[in-house]
C-alpha positions in Angstrom: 90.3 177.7 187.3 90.4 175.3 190.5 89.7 178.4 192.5 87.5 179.8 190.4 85.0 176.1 191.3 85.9 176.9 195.2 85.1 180.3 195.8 81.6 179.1 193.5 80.9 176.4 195.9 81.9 178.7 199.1 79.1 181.0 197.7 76.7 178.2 196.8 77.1 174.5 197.9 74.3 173.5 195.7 75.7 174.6 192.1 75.8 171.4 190.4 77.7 173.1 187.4 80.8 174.0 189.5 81.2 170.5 191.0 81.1 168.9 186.7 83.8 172.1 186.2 86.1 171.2 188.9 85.7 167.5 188.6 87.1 168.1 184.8 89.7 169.7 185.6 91.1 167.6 188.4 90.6 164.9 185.4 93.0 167.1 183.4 95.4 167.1 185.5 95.2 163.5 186.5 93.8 163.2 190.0 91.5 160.6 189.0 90.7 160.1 192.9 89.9 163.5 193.2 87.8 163.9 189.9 85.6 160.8 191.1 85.0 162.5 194.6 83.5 165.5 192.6 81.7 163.9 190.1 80.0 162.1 193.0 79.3 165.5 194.8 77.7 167.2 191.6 75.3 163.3 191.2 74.3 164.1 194.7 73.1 167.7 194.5 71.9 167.2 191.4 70.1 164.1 192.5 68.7 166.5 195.6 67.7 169.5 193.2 65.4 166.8 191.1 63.7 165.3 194.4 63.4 168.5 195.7 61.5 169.8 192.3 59.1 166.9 192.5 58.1 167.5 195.9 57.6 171.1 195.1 55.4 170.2 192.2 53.5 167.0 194.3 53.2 169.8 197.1 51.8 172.6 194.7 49.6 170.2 193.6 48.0 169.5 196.5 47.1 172.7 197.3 
């Protein structure tokens, strides 16, 4: 399954939903560290998808 999250995330840096996945597991299998690095990763590209939305929408807006 831990592969399964990398070759996502080699595909598509931005998929939020493989970050939560692999952050889980790495939870499970009690690399706390680990797990906390992820969970950070899938905050931050979750936290770019939102700003990027608004802008689209402030932009589209505009026009």
């Amino acid at each position: 399954m831990l592969s399964d999250c990398q070759q996502a995330l080699k595909y598509n840096p931005r998929y939020a939903k493989a970050y939560f996945r692999k952050a889980r597991l790495l939870e499970m299998k009690k690399d706390y560290e680990g797990s906390l690095v992820y969970i950070w990763l899938h905050k931050t590209v979750v936290s770019d998808c939102i700003r990027s939305d608004v802008l689209s929408r402030r932009i589209s807006e505009d026009t």
